[in-house]
C-alpha positions, 0 to 999 in steps of 0.5 A: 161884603159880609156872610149875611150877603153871601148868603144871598148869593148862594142861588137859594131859592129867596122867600117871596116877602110882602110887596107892600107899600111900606116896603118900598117907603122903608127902603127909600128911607133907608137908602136916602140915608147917610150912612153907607152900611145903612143903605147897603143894608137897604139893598140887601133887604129889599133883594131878598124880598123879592118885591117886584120893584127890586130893580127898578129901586136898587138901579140908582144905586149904582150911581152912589157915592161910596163904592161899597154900596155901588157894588153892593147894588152890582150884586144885588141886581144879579141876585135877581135872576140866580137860579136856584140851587138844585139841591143844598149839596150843590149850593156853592157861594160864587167867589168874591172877586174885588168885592163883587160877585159879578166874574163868577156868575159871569162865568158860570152862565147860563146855568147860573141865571134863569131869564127874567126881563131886565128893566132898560134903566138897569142896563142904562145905570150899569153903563154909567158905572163903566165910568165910574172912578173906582175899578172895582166898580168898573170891572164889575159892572162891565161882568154884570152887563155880560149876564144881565144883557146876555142871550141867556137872561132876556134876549134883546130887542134888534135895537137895544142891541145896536144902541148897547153895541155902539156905546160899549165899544166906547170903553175900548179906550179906557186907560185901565186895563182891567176894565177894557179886558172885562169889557171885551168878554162882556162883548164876547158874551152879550153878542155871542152868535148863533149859526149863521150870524155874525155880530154887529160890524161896530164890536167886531171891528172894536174887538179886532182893534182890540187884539193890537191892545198895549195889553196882553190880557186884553189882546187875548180876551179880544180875539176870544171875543171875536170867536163868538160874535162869530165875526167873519171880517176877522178871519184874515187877520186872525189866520196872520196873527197865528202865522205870525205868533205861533204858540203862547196864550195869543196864538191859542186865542186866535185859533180858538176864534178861527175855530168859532168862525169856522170860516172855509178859508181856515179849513188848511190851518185848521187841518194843519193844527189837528195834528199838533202834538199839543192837546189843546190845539188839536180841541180847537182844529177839530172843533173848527173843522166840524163847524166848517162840515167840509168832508174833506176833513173827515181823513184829517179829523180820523188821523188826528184821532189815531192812537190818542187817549187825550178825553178832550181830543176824543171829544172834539173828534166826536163832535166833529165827526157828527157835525159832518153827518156821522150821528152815532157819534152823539152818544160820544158828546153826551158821555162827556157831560159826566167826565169832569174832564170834558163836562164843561166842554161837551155841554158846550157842544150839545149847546151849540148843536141846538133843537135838532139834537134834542130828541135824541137826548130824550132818552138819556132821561131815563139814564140810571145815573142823577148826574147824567140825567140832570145834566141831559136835562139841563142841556135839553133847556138850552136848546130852545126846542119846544118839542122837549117841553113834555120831556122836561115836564115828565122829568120834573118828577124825577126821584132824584130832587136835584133832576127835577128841580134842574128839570123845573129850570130847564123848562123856564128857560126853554120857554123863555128862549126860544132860539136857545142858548150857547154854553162857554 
């Protein structure tokens, strides 16, 4: 891929060119051509227009017959929903990974896409790619539909949602490892659950088939999953695995889940791990055990509290202790949206805790900091609760521009996800 194309994918605001028909006649030309590097060019014209059958031309092209130009096509699609960068000290090219972009929007969603209805045929020819001779298509294909088909683009119909989940479990059982890895995040991201939901029985149960995978990555990536989906079936056997592995990248992952599900019957293991003397471990029991909002656990979660100075440790506490009723601990949360250390993390928090938290943030709006005030504004638009929208308005104002044009953002995805979305 070449700067020109990189360029493309800085989450710029693109110009808005003409949709006229001689567009169209130009591209389908183009794209007929025998030349790759002419029909790649193709693609990349016909993005940056902006013309409003992008999609809808740019779709067969994944079926191409030169790998470049199919991931070319991967990334031009994606293209589509970016959204624009907040300012030009924060436009950053997203990485180049196997000749695609797909892993690093992939990564940073929601923030990195706004929502915008995706043509089925786009998600049908994606699909297609998954059996595609050439890894890298595979892999990227796979990170596209995690974003394309993901909560925090367009969510989907109840019965798009079981068609997608019972032919992507299909790709479970492909002989390279690379693609079932990215195909079991893309599960995790496409049916991440909210509160009280649990994921289709035909992916849960993939997924935990999955975690006996000849694979490492892939059993990590599996158990992971199963966290989002929120998938109840799989507490029994994830509380065995840990028992059973007790340490390592396996038993980190089937503690996380443990701590997403955040079933009752994990409670002890959860309080249990709350006090292990390794950081990371004690995030997720606290996490866990906020999520489940038993106060039994509140002596727990205060002990493991006791005398730490770790910022991730303090935070999960802090979230924990305001899910079981103690809301002062808020202020904690969002304090944690500037500290590099535990920006990611407590915007996942704030995430999670949804439209009932987001009158509380309003306030923070009028911080005397930008980075807090953008990143309020940013969690605010992932609430989904509609009594933000005059607070979101005001901000776009903001004297700061990156805040208002976040502000602007937040507003479309507010509007457009009305169930909110969750951070990863």
């Amino acid at each position: 891929m070449t700067e020109l194309a990189i360029a493309l994918l800085l989450a710029v605001a693109l110009p808005v060119a003409s949709s006229g028909q001689q567009l169209v006649e130009r591209f389908e030309q183009d794209s007929r051509s025998s030349r790759p590097r002419t029909r790649i060019g193709a693609i990349r014209s016909l993005v940056a227009s902006r013309h409003p059958q992008t999609a809808e031309l740019v779709a067969p092209l994944l079926k191409d017959a030169d790998e470049e130009v199919q991931l070319e096509a991967v990334d031009g699609l994606l293209t589509l929903h970016l959204a624009p960068a907040l300012s030009e000290r924060q436009a950053t090219p997203f990485a180049l990974t196997n000749g695609s972009v797909a892993e690093s929007v992939f990564e940073a969603v929601p923030l990195s896409v706004l929502p915008r209805p995706v043509p089925a045929h786009v998600l049908t020819n994606l699909e297609a790619a998954l059996s595609d001779d050439d890894s890298r298509v595979r892999v990227s294909a796979a990170f596209a539909l995690g974003v394309l088909a993901s909560p925090a683009v367009a969510p989907l119909s109840a019965d798009a949602e079981r068609a997608l989940a019972e032919r992507l479990v299909y790709f479970l059982r492909h002989d390279d490892p690379a693609t079932r890895e990215a195909v079991v995040r893309a599960l995790g991201r496409i049916f991440d659950m909210p509160p009280g939901r649990s994921g289709p029985v035909v992916v849960g149960d993939a997924l935990v088939a999955a975690m006996n995978d000849t694979d490492a990555r892939v059993r990590v990536r599996a158990a992971d999953s199963l966290g989002w989906l929120r998938y109840e079936r799989a507490v029994q056997g994830l509380m065995d695995r840990l028992a059973y592995l007790k340490k390592g990248d396996e038993a980190a992952a089937a503690l996380h889940a443990l701590a997403r599900i955040a079933h009752a019957s994990s409670a002890g293991v959860l309080r249990a791990y709350a006090m292990d003397r390794r950081d990371p471990l004690r995030v997720m029991a606290l996490e866990g055990l906020g999520r489940i909002a038993d106060p039994a656990s509140i002596p727990a979660i205060t002990s493991a509290l006791s005398g730490t100075r770790d910022e991730a440790v303090l935070l999960a506490g802090a979230f924990a202790l305001h899910r079981l009723g103690q809301a002062k601990n808020l202020d904690a949360v969002v304090a944690g949206l500037v500290r590099p250390a535990t920006a990611r993390q407590a915007r996942v928090y704030l995430s999670e805790l949804g439209a009932p938290v987001a009158p509380a943030l309003h306030g923070w709006l009028a911080h005397e900091s930008p980075a807090m005030r953008q990143a309020v504004v940013e969690v605010i638009g992932l609430t989904g609760d509609e009594g933000s929208e005059p607070a979101l308005r005001t901000a776009t104002g903001d004297a700061d521009r990156a805040v208002a044009e976040a502000a602007r953002q937040a507003l479309t995805r507010l509007r457009a996800l009305p169930d909110g979305v969750r951070a990863h």
